[in-house]
VEXDREN-2710 file (C-alpha; in Angstrom, 1 decimal):
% VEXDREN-2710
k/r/px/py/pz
1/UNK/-28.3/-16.9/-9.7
2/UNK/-25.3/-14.8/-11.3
3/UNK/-25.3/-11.4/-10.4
4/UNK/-24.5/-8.3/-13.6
5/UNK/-23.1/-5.4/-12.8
6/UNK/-22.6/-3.1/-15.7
7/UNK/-20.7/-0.2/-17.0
8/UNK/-17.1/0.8/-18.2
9/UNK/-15.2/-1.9/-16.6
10/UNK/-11.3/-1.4/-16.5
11/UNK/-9.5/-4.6/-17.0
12/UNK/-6.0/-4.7/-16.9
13/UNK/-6.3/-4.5/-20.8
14/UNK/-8.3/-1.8/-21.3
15/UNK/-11.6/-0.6/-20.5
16/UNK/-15.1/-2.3/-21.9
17/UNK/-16.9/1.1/-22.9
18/UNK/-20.2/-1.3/-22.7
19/UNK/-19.3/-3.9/-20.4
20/UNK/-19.9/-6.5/-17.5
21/UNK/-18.8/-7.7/-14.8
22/UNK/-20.7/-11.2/-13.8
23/UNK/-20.2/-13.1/-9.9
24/UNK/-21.4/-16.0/-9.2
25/UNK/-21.3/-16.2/-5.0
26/UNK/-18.0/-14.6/-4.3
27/UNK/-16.2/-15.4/-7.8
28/UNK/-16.3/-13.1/-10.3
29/UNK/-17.5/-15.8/-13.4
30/UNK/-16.7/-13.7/-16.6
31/UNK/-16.0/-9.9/-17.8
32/UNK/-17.7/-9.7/-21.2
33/UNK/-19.3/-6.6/-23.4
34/UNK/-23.2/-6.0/-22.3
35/UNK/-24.7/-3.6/-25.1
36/UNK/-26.6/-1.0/-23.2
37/UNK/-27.9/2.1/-23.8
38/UNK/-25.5/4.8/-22.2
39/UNK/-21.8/3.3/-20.6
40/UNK/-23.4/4.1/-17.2
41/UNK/-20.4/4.4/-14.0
42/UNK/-16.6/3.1/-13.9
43/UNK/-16.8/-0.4/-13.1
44/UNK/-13.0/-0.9/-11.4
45/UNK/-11.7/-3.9/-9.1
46/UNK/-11.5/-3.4/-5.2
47/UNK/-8.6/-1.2/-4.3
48/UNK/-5.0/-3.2/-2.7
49/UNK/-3.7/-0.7/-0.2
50/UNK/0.0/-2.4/0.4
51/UNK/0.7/0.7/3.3
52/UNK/-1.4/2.1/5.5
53/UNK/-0.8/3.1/9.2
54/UNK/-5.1/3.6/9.7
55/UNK/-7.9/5.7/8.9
56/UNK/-11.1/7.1/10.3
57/UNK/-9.4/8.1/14.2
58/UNK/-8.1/4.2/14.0
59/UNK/-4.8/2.9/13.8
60/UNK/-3.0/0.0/13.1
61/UNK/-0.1/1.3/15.1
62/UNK/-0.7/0.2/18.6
63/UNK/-1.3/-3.6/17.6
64/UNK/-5.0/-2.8/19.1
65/UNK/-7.6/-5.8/17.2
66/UNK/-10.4/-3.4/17.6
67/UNK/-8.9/-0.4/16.4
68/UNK/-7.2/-2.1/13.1
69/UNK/-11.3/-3.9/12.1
70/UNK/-12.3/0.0/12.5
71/UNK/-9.6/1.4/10.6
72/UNK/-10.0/-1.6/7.6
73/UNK/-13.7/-0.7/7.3
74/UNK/-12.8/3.0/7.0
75/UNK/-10.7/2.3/4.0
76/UNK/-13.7/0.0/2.7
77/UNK/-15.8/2.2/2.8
78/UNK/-13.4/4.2/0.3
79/UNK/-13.1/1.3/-2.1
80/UNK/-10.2/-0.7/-0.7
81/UNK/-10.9/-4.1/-0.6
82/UNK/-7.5/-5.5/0.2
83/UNK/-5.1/-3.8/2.5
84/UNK/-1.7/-4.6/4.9
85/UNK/-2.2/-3.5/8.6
86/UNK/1.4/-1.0/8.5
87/UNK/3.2/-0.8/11.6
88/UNK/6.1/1.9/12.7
89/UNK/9.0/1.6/14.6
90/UNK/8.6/0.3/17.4
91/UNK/10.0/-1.7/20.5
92/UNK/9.8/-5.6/20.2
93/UNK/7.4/-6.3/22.4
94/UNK/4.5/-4.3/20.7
95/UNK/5.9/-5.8/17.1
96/UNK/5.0/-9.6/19.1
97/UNK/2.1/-8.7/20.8
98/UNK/0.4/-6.5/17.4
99/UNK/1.7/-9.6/15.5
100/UNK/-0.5/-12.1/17.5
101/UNK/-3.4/-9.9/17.8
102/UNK/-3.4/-9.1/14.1
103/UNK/-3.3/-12.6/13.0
104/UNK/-6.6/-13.6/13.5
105/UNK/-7.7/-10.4/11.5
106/UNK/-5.8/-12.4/8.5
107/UNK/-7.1/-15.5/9.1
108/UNK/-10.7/-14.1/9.1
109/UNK/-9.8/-11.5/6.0
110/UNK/-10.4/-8.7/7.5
111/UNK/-6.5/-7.9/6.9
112/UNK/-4.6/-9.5/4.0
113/UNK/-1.5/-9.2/6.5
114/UNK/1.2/-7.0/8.3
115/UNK/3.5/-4.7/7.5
116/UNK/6.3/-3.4/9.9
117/UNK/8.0/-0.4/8.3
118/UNK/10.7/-0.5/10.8
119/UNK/12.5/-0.3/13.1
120/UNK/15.8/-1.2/10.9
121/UNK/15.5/1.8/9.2
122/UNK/18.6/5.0/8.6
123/UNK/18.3/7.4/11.3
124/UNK/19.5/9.8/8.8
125/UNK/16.5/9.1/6.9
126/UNK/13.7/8.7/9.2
127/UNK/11.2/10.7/8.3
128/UNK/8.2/10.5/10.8
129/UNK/9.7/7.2/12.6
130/UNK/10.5/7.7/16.3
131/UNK/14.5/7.5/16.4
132/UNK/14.5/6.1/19.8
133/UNK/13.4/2.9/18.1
134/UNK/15.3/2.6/15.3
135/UNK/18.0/-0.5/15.6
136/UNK/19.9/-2.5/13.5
137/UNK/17.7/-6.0/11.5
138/UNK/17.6/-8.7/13.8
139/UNK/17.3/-12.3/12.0
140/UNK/16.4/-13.9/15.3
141/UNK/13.7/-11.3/15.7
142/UNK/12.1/-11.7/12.1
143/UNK/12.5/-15.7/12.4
144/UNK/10.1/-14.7/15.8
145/UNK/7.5/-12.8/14.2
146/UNK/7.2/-15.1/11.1
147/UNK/6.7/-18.0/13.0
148/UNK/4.2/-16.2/15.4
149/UNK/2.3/-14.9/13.0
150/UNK/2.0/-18.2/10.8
151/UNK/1.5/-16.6/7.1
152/UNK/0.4/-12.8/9.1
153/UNK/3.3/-11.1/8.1
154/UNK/3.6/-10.0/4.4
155/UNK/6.3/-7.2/4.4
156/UNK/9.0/-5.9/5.8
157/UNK/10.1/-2.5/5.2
158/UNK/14.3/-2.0/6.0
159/UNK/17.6/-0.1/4.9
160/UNK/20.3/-2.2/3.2
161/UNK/22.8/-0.2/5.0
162/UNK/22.7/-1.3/8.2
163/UNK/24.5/-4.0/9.7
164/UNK/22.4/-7.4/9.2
165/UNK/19.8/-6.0/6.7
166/UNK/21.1/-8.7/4.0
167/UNK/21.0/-11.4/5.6
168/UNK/17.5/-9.8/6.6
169/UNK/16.5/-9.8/3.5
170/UNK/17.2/-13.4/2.9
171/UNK/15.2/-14.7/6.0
172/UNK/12.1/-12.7/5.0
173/UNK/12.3/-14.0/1.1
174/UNK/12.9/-17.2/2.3
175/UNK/9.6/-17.5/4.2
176/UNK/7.7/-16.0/1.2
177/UNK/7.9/-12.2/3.1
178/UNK/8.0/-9.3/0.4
179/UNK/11.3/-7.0/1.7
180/UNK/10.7/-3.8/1.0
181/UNK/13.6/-0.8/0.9
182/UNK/13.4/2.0/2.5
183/UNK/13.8/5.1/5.0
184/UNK/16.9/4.7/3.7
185/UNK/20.6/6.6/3.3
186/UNK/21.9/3.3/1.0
187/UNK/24.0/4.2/-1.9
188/UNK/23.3/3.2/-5.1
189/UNK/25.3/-0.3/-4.9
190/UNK/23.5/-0.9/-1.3
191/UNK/20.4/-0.9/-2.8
192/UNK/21.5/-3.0/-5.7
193/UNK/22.4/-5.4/-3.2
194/UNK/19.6/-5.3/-1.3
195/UNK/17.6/-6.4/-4.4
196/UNK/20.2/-9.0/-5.6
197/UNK/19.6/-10.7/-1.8
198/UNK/15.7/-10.6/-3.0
199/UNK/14.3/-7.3/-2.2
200/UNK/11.0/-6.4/-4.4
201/UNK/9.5/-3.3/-3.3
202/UNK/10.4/0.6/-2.6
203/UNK/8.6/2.0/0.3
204/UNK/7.1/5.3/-0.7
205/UNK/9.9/6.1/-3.2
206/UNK/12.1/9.5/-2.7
207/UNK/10.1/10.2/0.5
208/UNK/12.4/8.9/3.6
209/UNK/15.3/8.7/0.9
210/UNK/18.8/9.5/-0.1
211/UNK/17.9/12.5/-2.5
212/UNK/19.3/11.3/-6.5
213/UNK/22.5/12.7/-7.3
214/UNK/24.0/12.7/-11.1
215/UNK/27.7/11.3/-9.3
216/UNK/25.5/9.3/-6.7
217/UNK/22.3/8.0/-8.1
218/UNK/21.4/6.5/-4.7
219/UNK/18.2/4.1/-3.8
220/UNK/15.6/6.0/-6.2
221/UNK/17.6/5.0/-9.7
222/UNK/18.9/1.8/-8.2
223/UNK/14.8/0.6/-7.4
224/UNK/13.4/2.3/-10.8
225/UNK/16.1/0.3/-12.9
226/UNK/15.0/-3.0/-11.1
227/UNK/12.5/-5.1/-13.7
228/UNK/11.6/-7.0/-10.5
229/UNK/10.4/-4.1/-7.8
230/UNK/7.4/-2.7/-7.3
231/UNK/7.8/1.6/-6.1
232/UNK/5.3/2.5/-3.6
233/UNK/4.4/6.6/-4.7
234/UNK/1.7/8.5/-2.3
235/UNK/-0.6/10.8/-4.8
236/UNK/-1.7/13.2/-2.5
237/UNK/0.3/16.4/-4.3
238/UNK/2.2/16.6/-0.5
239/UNK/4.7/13.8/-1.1
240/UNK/5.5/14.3/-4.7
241/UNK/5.2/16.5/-7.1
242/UNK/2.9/15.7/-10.1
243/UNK/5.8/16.3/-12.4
244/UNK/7.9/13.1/-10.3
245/UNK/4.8/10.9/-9.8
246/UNK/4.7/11.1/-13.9
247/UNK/8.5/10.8/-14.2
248/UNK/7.9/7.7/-11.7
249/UNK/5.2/5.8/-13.3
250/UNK/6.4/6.9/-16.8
251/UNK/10.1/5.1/-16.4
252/UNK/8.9/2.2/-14.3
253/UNK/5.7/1.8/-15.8
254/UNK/2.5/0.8/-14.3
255/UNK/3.3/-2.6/-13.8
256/UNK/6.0/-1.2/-11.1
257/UNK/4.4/1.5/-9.9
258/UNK/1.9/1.1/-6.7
259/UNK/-0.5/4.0/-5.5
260/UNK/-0.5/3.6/-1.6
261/UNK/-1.9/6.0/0.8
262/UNK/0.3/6.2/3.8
263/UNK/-2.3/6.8/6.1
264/UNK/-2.7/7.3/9.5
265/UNK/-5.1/7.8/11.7
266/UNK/-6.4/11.1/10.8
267/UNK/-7.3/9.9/6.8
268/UNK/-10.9/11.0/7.3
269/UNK/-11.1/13.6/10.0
270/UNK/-10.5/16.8/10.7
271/UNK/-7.5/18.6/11.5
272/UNK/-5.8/18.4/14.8
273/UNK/-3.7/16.6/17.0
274/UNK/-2.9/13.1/16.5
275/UNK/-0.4/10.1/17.9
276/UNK/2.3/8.2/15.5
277/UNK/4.4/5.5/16.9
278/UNK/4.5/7.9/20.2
279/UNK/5.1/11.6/18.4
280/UNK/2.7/14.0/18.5
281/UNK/1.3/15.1/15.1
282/UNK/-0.9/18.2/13.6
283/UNK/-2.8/18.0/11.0
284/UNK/-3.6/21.4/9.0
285/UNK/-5.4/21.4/5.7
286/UNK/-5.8/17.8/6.2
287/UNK/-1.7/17.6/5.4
288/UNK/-0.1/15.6/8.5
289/UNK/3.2/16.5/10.1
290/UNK/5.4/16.2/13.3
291/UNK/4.3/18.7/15.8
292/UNK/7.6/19.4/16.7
293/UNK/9.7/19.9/13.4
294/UNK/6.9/19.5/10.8
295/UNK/8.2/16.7/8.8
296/UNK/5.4/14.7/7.0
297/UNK/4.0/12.2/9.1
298/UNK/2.1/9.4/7.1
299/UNK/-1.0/11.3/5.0
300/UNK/-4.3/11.2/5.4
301/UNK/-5.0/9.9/1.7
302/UNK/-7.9/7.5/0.8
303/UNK/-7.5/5.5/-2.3
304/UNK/-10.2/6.9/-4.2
305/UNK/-8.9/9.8/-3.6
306/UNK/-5.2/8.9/-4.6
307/UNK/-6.8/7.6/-8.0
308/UNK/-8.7/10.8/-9.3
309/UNK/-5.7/12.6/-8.1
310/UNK/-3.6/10.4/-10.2
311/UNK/-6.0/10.5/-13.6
312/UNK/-6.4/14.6/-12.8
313/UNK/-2.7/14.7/-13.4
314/UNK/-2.5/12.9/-16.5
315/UNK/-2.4/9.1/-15.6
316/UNK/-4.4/7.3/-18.1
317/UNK/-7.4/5.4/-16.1
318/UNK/-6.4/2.0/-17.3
319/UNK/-2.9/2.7/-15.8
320/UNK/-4.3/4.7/-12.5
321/UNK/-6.7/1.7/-11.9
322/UNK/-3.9/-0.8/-12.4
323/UNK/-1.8/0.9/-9.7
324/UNK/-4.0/1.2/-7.0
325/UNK/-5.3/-2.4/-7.7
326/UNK/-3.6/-5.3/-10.1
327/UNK/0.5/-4.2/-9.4
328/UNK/0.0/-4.0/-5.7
329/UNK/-1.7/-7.0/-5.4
330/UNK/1.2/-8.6/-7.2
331/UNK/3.5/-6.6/-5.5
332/UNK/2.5/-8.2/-2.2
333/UNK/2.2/-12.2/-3.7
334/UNK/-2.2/-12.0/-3.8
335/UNK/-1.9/-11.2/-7.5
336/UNK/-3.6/-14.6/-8.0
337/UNK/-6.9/-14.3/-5.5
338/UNK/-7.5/-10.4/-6.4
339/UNK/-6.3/-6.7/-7.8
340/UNK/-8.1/-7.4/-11.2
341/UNK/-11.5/-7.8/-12.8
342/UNK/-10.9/-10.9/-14.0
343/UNK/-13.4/-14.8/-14.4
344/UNK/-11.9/-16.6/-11.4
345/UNK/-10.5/-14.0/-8.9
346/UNK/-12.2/-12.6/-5.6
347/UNK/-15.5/-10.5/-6.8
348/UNK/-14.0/-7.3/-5.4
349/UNK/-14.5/-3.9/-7.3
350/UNK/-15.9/-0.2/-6.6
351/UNK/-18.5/1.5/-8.8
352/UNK/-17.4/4.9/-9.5
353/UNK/-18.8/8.3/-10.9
354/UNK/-17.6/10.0/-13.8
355/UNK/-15.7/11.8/-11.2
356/UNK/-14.6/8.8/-9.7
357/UNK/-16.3/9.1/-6.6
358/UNK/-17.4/6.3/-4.9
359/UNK/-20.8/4.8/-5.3
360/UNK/-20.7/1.6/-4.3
361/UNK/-18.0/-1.2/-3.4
362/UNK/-18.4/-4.9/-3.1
363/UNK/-16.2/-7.4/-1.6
364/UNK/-16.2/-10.8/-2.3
365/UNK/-19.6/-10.7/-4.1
366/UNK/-21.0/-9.0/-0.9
367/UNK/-22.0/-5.5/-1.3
368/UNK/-20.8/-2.9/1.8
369/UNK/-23.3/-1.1/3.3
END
């Protein structure tokens, strides 16, 4: 028997001020109007988190099975039904041995895959990463990790400066992984080139970046100009201003614009001291940064929380829901199985309050205690 579940449902349309969402097992069979009395609660689908590092005092960082199934149902529990396991820089042993504990988290759906952001990242431009890791791309060591994690690894985050990262590029496309730009010092024609070779997304863009400049636009013009990449923008009010996160999503639009949270392992707790890719970092008023020069290290965003920050600063709901759900889900190929309320995709979506808290979140037709 088809479950209803009713209310304003966003769809990438619009929203259905009376409507309804129907699943039949773990399908969602049709989105139609359902006259009711009062709209009742946002009906949105299931958040796509494309980057996160973990969440809840878990981490995907240390390539630890147990700690990345606690860190995914932390982010459930927000609303996020979809979500890549992120790495940081890292030697290449713990990028093989996270890689083959990972991939039966994939396999099984508790992750839709991993990230590594890093290590062939600018030094310049390394934000939170640990330097002693950073190195040059190494084809033979993508080709590795691709092959061990059989369809586990989804992105690649690296800077089109340094030596290899082309050819980089290339390898990851090639094997249906999304290269991603950035912690980056590229110019503005290294970037191009970068996303000539097949590079779709912009890791958290202007955080970790070559600042723009009206004589050298750099990487932030260079991936807002390109129809085919996705920007990643955290909307916590720490990483951008509101003023840029509306300047972003305005000139890429919400098609190319993808609300990530960034998180690490503190999203959730309370402030203290915490472990990133082996640096020590303190959280203060639940704002995470190095203890030791106080850049910002990751956030401890949820979300839910990344979309009411985005509709409180003037994001229209049908384009807030869109970019934590439908262009992220593209962004990272699973545009097909889920990211949209839609008859035929995965029956994933949150029930939210008028304040867009959340009330109750199902995945695959299942709902999460």
């Amino acid at each position: 028997m088809a479950l209803r579940v009713t209310g304003k449902v966003v769809t990438p349309t619009g929203v259905i001020r009376q409507g309804c969402v129907e699943i039949n097992g773990d399908r969602i069979r049709a989105v139609a109007e359902y006259p009711a009395k009062r709209d009742g609660h946002w009906i949105v689908p299931g958040f796509v988190d494309m980057h996160t590092h973990g969440g809840g005092g878990h981490t995907f960082t240390t390539g630890d099975a147990d700690s990345a199934r606690q860190a995914a149902a932390f982010h459930l529990g927000h609303g996020t039904t979809t979500l890549l396991a992120s790495l940081v820089s890292a030697p290449f042993a713990l990028m093989r041995s996270a890689t083959a504990a990972f991939a039966p988290l994939v396999r099984e759906g508790v992750l839709a895959g991993v990230h590594f952001e890093g290590p062939y990242l600018s030094a310049a431009r390394c934000g939170a990463q640990n330097p002693e890791f950073l190195r040059d791309p190494s084809t033979d060591e993508l080709a590795e990790l691709v092959e061990l994690g059989a369809g586990a690894v989804r992105m690649v985050t690296l800077a089109p400066e340094r030596d290899g990262a082309l050819d980089a590029v290339k390898l990851l496309t090639s094997h249906g992984v999304v290269a991603a730009v950035g912690h980056t010092d590229a110019t503005y024609e290294q970037t191009r080139a970068a996303v000539s070779a097949g590079a779709s997304v912009g890791t958290h863009l202007f955080n970790g970046m070559r600042p723009v400049h009206h004589r050298e636009p750099g990487p932030v013009v260079a991936l807002l100009q390109a129809p085919d990449v996705v920007c990643e923008l955290v909307a916590d009010g720490v990483h951008l201003h509101d003023g840029m996160l509306a300047f972003a999503t305005a000139t890429a639009g919400p098609e190319r614009t993808a609300l990530i949270t960034d998180a690490m392992a503190a999203a959730g707790m309370p402030d203290g001291r915490y472990e990133l890719g082996g640096q020590e970092v303190l959280v203060t008023d639940g704002v995470a940064r190095l203890a030791g020069d106080g850049v910002i290290a990751g956030s401890t965003l949820t979300l839910d929380a990344a979309l009411r920050h985005a509709a409180g600063s003037g994001i229209p709901m049908t384009d807030a829901v869109r970019m934590v759900a439908t262009t992220p889900a593209r962004a990272i190929g699973l545009g097909d199985q889920v990211g949209a309320l839609q008859a035929g995709l995965r029956a994933d979506l949150v029930v939210l309050d008028d304040d867009l808290d959340v009330v109750r979140v199902m995945r695959a037709g299942t709902w999460v205690e």
